[in-house]
C-alpha positions, 0 to 999 in steps of 0.5 A: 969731612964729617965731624959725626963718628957714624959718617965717614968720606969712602975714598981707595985708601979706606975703603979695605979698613971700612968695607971689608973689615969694619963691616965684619962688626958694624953694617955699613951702607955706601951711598954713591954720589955726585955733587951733580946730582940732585936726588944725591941732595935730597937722599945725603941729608935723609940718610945722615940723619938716619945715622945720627939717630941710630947711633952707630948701629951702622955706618954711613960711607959717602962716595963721591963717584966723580972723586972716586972713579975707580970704586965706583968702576968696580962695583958697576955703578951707572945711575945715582943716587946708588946704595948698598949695604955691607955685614960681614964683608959682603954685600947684602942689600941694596937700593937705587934713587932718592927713596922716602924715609918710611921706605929707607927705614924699612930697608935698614930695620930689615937688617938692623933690627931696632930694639923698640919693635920687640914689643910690636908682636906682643901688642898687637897680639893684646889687640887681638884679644881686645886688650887695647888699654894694655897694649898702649902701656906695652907702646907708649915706653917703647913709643917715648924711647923711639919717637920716629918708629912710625911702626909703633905710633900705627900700633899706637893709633890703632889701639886709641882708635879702638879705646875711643881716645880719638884725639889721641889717634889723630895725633899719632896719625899726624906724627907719621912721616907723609908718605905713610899718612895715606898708607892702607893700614892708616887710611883703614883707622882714619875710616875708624875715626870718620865712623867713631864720630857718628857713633852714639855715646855709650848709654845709647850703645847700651840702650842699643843692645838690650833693645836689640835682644828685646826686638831682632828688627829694631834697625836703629839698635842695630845700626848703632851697634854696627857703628860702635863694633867699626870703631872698636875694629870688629870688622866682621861683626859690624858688616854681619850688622849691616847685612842684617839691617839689609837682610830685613829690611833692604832699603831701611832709611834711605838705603843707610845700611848698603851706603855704610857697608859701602863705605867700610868695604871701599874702606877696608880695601884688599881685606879678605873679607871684603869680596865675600861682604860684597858678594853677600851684598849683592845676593841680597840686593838680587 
């Protein structure tokens, strides 16, 4: 038996009290396993965890389907690790087998929203505006409160990336749980980092934008700016910068302009703007 108040045994005789009438207060998630069942031991421990961080905004039930036969009879379980989640009486949602915590935490915050994520619109739209150092200041209370909100330490890494404060990026990056270290959204910053490191410092940006006024075919000006416009997360700038280089001068520099653009397209995946740079690309190489 728990000793956590967020973590009960499921059993015939509570099952009314918990599931049916608890949950008309308190969510309340059912993990059905078996003491046989090796993704059962994997999947019990990640979600106790859970529900000792959320303290108490659900509850976690465990039923043992060998112990508890008839339950898991009525509810039609045929494979385990099985998980359904309760509100109001019902049943709402569930998941089968051992999935990673991102994806646990996903499910949960569809249903109980953690308070930390109130701010996340709000920041990222302070990023859209280029207010990077004010949505950090919105982030980093929400991010001391929260520390395993892997949707504010994206946010966070996005927002230093786009500062400059690379080392700071990394480290948010590096606190993700593994399996969104290599999501599209962190693989698109970790393609910020590699190109903020080949970009001049800011005095050569400077000198590079008032060359650049002075002389349109100046490419080396104009690839510096395209470097720094990447860094800061100015997409489309960067790539009009490439396909400018390319547009005057096709093979500029052992071809650096096309492998760069390459390189941020291959980086920016499914974006919408991807096929339309690719086919502009192409035209101008045909």
């Amino acid at each position: 038996m728990s000793e956590s108040p967020f973590i009960i045994d499921l059993t015939l005789e509570n099952f009314e009290q918990v599931v049916l009438r608890d949950s008309q207060q308190t969510p309340v998630l059912i993990d059905f396993w078996a003491s046989w069942c090796q993704p059962c031991q994997i999947l019990m421990p990640l979600l106790s965890q859970l529900a000792e961080e959320y303290q108490g905004k659900f509850i976690l039930a465990k039923l043992n389907t060998e112990e508890q036969q008839e339950i898991a009879a009525q509810f039609g379980i045929r494979s385990i690790p099985t998980v359904k989640l309760f509100k109001d009486g019902a049943q709402v949602d569930e998941f089968a087998g051992a999935l990673p915590e991102t994806e646990i935490r996903a499910f949960l915050d569809k249903h109980i929203p953690r308070e930390t994520n109130s701010v996340l619109p709000q920041a990222e739209q302070l990023m859209a505006m280029g207010q990077f150092a004010e949505a950090l200041e919105l982030l980093a209370p929400a991010q001391a409160a929260d520390p395993n909100n892997y949707l504010i330490l994206i946010a966070m890494a996005k927002a230093h990336a786009a500062l400059g404060n690379f080392d700071a990026a990394k480290f948010a990056i590096d606190a993700l749980p593994e399996d969104q270290q290599n999501s599209p959204e962190i693989s698109k910053i970790r393609g910020q980092l590699h190109f903020a490191e080949l970009t001049p410092d800011p005095a050569s940006i400077s000198a590079a934008e008032a060359a650049l006024e002075k002389d349109a075919n100046d490419h080396q000006s104009r690839y510096t700016l395209a470097l720094r416009d990447i860094t800061q997360g100015q997409i489309e700038s960067a790539i009009q910068q490439l396909l400018g280089i390319m547009m005057r001068e096709l093979n500029w520099n052992d071809d650096a302009a096309r492998k760069t653009l390459i390189q941020l397209l291959d980086m920016l995946g499914d974006d919408p703007i991807v096929n339309q740079a690719r086919r502009q690309m192409f035209n101008l190489m045909h």
